[in-house]
KEVO-634882 format. One record per residue (C-alpha): x, y, z; residue number from 1; residue in one letter. Coordinates in steps of 0.05 Angstrom, whole numbers, plus 5000, padded with zeros to 4 digits. Layout:
N
<r><xx>X</xx><yy>Y</yy><zz>Z</zz><nr>NUM</nr><rest>a</rest></r>
...
//
This chain:
213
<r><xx>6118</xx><yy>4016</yy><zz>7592</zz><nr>1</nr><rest>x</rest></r>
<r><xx>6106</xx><yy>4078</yy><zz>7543</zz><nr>2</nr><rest>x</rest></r>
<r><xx>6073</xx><yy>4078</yy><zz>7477</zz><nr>3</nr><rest>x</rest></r>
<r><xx>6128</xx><yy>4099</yy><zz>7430</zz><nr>4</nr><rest>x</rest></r>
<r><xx>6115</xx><yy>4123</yy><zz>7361</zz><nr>5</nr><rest>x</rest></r>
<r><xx>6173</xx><yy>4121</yy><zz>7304</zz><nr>6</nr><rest>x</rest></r>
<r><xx>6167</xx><yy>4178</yy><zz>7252</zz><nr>7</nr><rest>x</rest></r>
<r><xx>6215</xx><yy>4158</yy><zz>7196</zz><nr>8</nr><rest>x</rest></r>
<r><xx>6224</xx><yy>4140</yy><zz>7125</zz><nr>9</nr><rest>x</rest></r>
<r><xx>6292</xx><yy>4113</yy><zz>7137</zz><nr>10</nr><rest>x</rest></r>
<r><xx>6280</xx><yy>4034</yy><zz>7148</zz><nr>11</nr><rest>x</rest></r>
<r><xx>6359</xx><yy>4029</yy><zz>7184</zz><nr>12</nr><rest>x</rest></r>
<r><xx>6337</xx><yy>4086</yy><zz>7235</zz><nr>13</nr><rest>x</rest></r>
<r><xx>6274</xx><yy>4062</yy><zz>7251</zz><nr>14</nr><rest>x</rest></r>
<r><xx>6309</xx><yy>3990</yy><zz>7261</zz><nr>15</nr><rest>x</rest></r>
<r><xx>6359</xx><yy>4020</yy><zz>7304</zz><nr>16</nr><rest>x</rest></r>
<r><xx>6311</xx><yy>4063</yy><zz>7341</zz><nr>17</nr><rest>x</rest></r>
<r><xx>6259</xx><yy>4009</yy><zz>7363</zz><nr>18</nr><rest>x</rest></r>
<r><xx>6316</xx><yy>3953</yy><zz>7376</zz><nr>19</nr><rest>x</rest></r>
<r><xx>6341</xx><yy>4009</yy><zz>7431</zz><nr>20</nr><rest>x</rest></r>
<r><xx>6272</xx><yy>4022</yy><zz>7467</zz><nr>21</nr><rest>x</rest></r>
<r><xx>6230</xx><yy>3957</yy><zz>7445</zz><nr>22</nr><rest>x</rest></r>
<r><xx>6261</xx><yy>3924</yy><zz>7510</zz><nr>23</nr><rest>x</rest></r>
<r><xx>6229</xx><yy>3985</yy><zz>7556</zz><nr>24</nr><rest>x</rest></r>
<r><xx>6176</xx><yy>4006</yy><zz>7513</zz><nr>25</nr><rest>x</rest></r>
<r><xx>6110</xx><yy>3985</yy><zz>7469</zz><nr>26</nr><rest>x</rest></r>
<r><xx>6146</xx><yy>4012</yy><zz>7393</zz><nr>27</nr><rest>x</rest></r>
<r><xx>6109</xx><yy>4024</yy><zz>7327</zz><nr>28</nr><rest>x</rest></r>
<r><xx>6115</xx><yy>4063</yy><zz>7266</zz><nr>29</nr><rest>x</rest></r>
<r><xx>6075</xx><yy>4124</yy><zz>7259</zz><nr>30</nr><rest>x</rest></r>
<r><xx>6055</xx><yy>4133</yy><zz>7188</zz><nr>31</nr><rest>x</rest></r>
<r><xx>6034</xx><yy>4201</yy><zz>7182</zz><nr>32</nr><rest>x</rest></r>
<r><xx>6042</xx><yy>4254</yy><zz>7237</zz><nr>33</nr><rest>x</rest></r>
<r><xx>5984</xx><yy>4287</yy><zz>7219</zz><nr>34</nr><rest>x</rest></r>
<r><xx>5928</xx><yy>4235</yy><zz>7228</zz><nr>35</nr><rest>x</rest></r>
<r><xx>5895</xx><yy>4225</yy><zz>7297</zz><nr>36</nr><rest>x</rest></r>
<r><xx>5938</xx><yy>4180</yy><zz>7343</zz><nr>37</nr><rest>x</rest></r>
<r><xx>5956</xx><yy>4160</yy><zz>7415</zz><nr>38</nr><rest>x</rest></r>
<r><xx>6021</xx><yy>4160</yy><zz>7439</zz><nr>39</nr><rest>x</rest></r>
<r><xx>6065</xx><yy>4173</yy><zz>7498</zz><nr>40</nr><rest>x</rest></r>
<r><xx>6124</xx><yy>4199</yy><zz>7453</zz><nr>41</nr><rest>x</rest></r>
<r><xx>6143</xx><yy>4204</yy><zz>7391</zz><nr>42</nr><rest>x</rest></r>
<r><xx>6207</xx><yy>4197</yy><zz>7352</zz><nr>43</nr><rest>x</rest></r>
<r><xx>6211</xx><yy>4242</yy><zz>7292</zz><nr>44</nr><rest>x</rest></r>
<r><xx>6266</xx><yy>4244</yy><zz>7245</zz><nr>45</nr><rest>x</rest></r>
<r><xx>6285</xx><yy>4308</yy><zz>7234</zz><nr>46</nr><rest>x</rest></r>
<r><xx>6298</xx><yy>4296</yy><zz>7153</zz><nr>47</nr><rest>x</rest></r>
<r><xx>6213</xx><yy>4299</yy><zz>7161</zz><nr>48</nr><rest>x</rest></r>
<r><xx>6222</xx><yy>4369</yy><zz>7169</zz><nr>49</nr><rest>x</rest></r>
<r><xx>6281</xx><yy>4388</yy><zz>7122</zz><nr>50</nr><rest>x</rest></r>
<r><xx>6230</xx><yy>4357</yy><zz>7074</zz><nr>51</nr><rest>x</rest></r>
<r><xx>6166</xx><yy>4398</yy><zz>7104</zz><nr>52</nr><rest>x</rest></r>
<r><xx>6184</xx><yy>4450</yy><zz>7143</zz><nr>53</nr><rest>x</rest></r>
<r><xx>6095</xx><yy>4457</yy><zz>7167</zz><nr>54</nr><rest>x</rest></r>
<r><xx>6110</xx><yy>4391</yy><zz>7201</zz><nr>55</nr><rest>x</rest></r>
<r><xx>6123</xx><yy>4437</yy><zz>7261</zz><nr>56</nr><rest>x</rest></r>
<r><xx>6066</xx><yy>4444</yy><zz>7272</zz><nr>57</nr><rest>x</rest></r>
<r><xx>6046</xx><yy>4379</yy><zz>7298</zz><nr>58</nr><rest>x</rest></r>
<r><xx>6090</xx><yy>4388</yy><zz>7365</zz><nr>59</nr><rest>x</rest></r>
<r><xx>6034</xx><yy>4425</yy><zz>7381</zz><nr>60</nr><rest>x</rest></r>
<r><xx>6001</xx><yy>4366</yy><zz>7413</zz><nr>61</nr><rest>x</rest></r>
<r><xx>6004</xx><yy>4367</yy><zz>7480</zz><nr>62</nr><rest>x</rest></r>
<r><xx>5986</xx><yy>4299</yy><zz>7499</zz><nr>63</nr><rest>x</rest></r>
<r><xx>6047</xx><yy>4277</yy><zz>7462</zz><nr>64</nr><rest>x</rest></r>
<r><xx>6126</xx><yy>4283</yy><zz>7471</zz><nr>65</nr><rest>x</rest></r>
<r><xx>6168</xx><yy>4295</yy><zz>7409</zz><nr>66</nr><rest>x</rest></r>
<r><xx>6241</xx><yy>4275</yy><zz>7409</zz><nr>67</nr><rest>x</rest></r>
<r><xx>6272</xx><yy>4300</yy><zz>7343</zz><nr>68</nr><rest>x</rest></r>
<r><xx>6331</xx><yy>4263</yy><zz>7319</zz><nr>69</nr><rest>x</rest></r>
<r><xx>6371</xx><yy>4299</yy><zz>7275</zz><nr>70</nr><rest>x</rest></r>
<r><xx>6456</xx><yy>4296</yy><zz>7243</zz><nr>71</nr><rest>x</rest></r>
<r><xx>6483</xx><yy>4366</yy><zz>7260</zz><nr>72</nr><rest>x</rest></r>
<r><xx>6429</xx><yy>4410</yy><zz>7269</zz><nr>73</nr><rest>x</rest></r>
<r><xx>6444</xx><yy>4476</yy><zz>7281</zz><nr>74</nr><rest>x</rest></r>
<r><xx>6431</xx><yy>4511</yy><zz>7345</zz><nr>75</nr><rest>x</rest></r>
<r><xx>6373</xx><yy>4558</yy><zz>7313</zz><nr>76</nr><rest>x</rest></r>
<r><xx>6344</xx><yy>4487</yy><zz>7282</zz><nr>77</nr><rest>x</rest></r>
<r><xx>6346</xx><yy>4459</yy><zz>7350</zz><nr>78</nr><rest>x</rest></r>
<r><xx>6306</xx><yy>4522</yy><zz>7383</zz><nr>79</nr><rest>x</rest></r>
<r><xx>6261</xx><yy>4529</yy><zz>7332</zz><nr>80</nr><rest>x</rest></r>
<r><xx>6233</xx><yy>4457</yy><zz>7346</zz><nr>81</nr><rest>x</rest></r>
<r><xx>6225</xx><yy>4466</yy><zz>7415</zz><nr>82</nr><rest>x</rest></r>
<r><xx>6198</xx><yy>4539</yy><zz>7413</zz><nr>83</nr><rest>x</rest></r>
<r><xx>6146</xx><yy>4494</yy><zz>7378</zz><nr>84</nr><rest>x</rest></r>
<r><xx>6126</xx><yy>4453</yy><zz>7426</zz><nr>85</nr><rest>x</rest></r>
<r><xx>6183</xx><yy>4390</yy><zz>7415</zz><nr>86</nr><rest>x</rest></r>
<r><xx>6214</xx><yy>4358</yy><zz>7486</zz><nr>87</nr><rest>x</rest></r>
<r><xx>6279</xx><yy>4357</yy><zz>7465</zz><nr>88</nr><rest>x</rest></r>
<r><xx>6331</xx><yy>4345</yy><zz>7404</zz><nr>89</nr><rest>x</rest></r>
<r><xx>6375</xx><yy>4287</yy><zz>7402</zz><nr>90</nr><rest>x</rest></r>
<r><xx>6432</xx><yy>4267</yy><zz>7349</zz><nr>91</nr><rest>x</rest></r>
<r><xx>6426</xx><yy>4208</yy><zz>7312</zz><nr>92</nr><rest>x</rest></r>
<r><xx>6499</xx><yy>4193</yy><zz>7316</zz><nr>93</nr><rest>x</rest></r>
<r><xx>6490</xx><yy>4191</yy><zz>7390</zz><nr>94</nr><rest>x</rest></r>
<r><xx>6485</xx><yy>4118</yy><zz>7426</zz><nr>95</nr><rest>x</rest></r>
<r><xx>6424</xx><yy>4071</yy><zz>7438</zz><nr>96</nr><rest>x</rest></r>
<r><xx>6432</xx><yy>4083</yy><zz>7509</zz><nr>97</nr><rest>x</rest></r>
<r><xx>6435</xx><yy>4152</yy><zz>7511</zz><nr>98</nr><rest>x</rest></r>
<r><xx>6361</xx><yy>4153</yy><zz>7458</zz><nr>99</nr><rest>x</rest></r>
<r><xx>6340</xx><yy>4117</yy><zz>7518</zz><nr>100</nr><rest>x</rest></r>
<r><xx>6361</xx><yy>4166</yy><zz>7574</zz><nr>101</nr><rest>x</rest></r>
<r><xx>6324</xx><yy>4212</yy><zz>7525</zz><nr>102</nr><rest>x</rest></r>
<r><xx>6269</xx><yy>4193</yy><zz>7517</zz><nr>103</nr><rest>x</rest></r>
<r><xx>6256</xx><yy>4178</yy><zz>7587</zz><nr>104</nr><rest>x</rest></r>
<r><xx>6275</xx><yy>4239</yy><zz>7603</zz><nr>105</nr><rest>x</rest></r>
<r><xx>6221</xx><yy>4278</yy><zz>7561</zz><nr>106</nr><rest>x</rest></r>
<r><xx>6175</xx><yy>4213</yy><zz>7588</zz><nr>107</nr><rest>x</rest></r>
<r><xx>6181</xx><yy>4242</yy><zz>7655</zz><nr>108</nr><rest>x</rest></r>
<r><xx>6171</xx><yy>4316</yy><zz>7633</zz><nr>109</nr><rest>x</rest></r>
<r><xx>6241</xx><yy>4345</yy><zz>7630</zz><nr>110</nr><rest>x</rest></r>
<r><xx>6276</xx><yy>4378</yy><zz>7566</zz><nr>111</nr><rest>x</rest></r>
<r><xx>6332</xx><yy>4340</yy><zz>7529</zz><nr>112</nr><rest>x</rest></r>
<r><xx>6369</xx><yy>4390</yy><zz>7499</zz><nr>113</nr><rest>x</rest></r>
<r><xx>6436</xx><yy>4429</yy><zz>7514</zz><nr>114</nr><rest>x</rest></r>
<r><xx>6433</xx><yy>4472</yy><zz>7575</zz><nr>115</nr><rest>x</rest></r>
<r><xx>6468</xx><yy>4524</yy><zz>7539</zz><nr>116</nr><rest>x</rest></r>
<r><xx>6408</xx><yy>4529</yy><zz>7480</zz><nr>117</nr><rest>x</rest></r>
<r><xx>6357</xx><yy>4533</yy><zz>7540</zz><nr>118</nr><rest>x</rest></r>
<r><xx>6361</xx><yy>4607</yy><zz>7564</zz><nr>119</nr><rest>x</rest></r>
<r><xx>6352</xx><yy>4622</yy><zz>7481</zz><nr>120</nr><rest>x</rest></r>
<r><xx>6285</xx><yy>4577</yy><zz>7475</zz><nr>121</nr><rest>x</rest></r>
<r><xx>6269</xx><yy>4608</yy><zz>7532</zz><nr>122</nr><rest>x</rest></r>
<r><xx>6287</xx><yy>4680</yy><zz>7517</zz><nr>123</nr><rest>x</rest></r>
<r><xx>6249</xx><yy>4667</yy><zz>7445</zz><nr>124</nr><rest>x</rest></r>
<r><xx>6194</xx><yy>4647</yy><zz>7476</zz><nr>125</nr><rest>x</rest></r>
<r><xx>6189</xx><yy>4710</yy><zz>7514</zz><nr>126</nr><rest>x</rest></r>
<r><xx>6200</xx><yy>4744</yy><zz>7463</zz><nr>127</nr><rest>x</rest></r>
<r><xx>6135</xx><yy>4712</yy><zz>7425</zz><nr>128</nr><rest>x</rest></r>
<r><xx>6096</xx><yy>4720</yy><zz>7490</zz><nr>129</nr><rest>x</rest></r>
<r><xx>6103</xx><yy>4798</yy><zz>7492</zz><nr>130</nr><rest>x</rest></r>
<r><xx>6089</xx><yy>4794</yy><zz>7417</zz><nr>131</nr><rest>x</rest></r>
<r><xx>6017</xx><yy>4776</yy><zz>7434</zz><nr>132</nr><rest>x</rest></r>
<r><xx>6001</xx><yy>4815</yy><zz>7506</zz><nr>133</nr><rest>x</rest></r>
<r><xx>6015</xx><yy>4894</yy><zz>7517</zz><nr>134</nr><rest>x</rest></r>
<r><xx>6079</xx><yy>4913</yy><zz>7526</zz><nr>135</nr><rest>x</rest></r>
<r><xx>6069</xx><yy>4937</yy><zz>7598</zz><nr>136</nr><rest>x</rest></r>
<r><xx>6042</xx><yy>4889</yy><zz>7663</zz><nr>137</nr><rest>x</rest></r>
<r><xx>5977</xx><yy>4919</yy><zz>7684</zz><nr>138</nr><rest>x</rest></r>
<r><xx>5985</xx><yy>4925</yy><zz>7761</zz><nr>139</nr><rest>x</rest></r>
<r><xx>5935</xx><yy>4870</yy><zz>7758</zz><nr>140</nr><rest>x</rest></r>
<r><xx>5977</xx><yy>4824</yy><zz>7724</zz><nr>141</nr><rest>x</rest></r>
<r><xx>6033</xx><yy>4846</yy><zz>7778</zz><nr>142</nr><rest>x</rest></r>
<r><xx>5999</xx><yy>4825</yy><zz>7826</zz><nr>143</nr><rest>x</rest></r>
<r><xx>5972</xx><yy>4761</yy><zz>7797</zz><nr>144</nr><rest>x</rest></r>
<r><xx>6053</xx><yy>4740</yy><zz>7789</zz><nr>145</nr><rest>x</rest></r>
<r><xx>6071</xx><yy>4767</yy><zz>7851</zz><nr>146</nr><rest>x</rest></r>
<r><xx>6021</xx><yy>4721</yy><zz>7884</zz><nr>147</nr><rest>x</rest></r>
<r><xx>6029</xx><yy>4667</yy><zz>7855</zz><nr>148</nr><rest>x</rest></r>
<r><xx>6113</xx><yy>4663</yy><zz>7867</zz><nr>149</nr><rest>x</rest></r>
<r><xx>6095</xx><yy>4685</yy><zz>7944</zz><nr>150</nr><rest>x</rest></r>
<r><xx>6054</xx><yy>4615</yy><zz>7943</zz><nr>151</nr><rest>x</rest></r>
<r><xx>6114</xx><yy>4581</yy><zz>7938</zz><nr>152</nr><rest>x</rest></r>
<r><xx>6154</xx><yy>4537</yy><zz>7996</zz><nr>153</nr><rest>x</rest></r>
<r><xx>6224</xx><yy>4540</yy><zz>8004</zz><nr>154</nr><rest>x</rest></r>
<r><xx>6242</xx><yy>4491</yy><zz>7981</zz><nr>155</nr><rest>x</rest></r>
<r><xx>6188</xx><yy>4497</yy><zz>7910</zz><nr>156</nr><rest>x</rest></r>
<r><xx>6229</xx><yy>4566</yy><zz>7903</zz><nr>157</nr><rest>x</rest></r>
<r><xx>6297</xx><yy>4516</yy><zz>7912</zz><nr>158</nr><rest>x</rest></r>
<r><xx>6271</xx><yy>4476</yy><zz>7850</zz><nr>159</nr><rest>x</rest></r>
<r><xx>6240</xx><yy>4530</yy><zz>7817</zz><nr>160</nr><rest>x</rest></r>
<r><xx>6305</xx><yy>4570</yy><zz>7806</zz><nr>161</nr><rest>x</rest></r>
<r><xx>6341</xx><yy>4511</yy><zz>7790</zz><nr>162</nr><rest>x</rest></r>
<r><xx>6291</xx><yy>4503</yy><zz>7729</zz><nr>163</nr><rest>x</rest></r>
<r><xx>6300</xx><yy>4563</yy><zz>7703</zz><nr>164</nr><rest>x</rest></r>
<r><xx>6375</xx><yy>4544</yy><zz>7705</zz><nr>165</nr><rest>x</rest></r>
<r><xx>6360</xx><yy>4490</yy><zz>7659</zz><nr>166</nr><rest>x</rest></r>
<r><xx>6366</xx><yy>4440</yy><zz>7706</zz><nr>167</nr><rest>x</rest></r>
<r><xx>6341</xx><yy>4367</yy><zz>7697</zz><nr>168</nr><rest>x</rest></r>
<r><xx>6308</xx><yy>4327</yy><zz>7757</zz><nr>169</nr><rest>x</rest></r>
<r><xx>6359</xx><yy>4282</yy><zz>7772</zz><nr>170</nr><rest>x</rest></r>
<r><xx>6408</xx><yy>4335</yy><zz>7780</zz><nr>171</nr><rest>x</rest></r>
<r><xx>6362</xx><yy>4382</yy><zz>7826</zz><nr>172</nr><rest>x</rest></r>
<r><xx>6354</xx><yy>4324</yy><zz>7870</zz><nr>173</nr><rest>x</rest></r>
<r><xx>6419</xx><yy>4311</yy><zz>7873</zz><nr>174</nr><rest>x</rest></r>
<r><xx>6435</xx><yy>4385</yy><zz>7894</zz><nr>175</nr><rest>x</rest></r>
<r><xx>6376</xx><yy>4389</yy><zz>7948</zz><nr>176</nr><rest>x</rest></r>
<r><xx>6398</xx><yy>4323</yy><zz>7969</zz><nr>177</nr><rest>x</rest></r>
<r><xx>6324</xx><yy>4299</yy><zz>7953</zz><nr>178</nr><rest>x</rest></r>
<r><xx>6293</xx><yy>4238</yy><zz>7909</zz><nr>179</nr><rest>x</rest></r>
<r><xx>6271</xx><yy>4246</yy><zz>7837</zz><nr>180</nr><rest>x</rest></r>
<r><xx>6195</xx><yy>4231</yy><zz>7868</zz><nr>181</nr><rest>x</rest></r>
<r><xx>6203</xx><yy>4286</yy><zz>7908</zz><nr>182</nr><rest>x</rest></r>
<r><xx>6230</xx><yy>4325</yy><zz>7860</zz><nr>183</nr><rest>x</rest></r>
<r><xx>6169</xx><yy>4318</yy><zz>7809</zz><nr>184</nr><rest>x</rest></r>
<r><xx>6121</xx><yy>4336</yy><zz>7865</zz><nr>185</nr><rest>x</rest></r>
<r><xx>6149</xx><yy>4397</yy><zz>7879</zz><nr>186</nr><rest>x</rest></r>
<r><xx>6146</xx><yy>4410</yy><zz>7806</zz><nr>187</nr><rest>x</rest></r>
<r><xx>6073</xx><yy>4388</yy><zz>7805</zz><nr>188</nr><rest>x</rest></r>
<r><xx>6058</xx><yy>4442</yy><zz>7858</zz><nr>189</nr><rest>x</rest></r>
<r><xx>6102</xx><yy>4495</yy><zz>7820</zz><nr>190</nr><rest>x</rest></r>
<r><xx>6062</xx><yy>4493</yy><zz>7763</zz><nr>191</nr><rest>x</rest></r>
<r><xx>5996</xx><yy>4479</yy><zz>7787</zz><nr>192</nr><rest>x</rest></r>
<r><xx>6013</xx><yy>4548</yy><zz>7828</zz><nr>193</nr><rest>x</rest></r>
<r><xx>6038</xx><yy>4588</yy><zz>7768</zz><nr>194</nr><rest>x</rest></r>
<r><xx>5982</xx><yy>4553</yy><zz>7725</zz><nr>195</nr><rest>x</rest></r>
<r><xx>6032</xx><yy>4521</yy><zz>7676</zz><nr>196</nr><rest>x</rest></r>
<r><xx>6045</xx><yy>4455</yy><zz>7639</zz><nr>197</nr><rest>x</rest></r>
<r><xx>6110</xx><yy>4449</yy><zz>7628</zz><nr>198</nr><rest>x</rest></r>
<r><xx>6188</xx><yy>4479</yy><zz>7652</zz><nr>199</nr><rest>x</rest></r>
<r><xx>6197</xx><yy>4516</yy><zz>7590</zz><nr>200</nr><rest>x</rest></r>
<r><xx>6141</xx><yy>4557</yy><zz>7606</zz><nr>201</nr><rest>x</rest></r>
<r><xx>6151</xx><yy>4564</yy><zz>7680</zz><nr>202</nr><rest>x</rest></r>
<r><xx>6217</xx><yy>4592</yy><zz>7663</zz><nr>203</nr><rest>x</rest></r>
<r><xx>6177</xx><yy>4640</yy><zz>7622</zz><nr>204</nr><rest>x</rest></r>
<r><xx>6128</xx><yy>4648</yy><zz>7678</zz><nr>205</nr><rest>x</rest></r>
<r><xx>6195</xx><yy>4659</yy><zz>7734</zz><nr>206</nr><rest>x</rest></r>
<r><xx>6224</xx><yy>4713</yy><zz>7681</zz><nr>207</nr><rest>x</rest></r>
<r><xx>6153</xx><yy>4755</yy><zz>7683</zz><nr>208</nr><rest>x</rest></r>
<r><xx>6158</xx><yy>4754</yy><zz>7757</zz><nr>209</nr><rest>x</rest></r>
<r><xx>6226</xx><yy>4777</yy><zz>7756</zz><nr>210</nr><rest>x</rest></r>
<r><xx>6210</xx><yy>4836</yy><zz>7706</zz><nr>211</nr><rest>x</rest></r>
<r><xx>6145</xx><yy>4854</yy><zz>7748</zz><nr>212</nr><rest>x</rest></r>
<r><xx>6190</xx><yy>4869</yy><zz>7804</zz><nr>213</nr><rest>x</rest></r>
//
């Protein structure tokens, strides 16, 4: 059972919201985003941040899992949030069970979001990454990537290329013909390898092997 936080001023949403996870879940209200708190995930309504926009920063938190719930975002919306650090995007219209496929989902470290909008997070990310390094790999930095993709298995370079697909868990083991368990610890060794925390940024990682080449 997760410790779910509800970010919301709209009293019908949050109603809706905890009646669809209290079964699964411990659910509360959070209050204000930016005060200290614990929590497994939270739930943010995304009319927070049509109200204040610097509420993006507080998916910066990486002991926490955002799930924003917005009513037709658009696709930049949606890849601006997770470019800043959100799990995944979710419409409100969208049924109680599918919230609950999301959040577990982001719960288990995947990204709820269109496949199609992943390659663009991911190709914005980039894009912010070269921002802040030189625009050329030293030939120590080759080697550093080209090391760590050569300590991959099989199999981790199976699920790794999947990833960068966009791929969620449950699909990848239903490709390699493997369980979700197994699944996850092959992740766990991809990124402990590539000295990542997440699949966004593996991607990212995969891509800078690709261009050191």
């Amino acid at each position: 059972m997760a410790n779910i936080l509800i970010y919301s001023n709209n009293p019908q949403r949050t109603a809706e919201w905890t009646h669809a996870l209290i079964a699964e879940h411990s659910v509360s209200r959070l209050l204000n985003a930016r005060t200290d708190y614990q929590a497994d995930a939270v739930i943010f309504d995304a009319r927070k941040l049509d109200e204040d926009a610097s509420l993006l920063t507080v998916f910066a938190n990486p002991a926490t899992r955002f799930l924003v719930m917005g009513s037709n975002w658009s696709d930049q919306k949606q890849i601006d949030v997770m470019v800043h650090g959100a799990a995944g995007y979710c419409e409100t219209s969208e049924s109680s069970q599918l919230l609950r496929q999301a959040v577990d989902c982001i719960l288990k470290g995947d990204v709820w979001i269109r496949r199609a909008l992943v390659p663009k997070v991911i190709g914005v990310l980039t894009g912010r990454l070269k921002s802040l390094h030189a625009p050329h790999l030293t030939p120590e930095k080759r080697d550093e990537l080209q090391r760590m993709a050569d300590s991959l298995s099989v199999r981790e370079i199976e699920v790794a290329n999947m990833i960068r697909q966009g791929e969620n868990n449950r699909s990848i083991a239903v490709s390699m013909n493997i369980s979700e368990r197994t699944v996850k610890a092959h992740l766990s060794s991809i990124f402990r390898k590539f000295e990542v925390d997440d699949r966004l940024h593996l991607a990212i990682r995969l891509k800078e092997v690709d261009q050191s080449r």
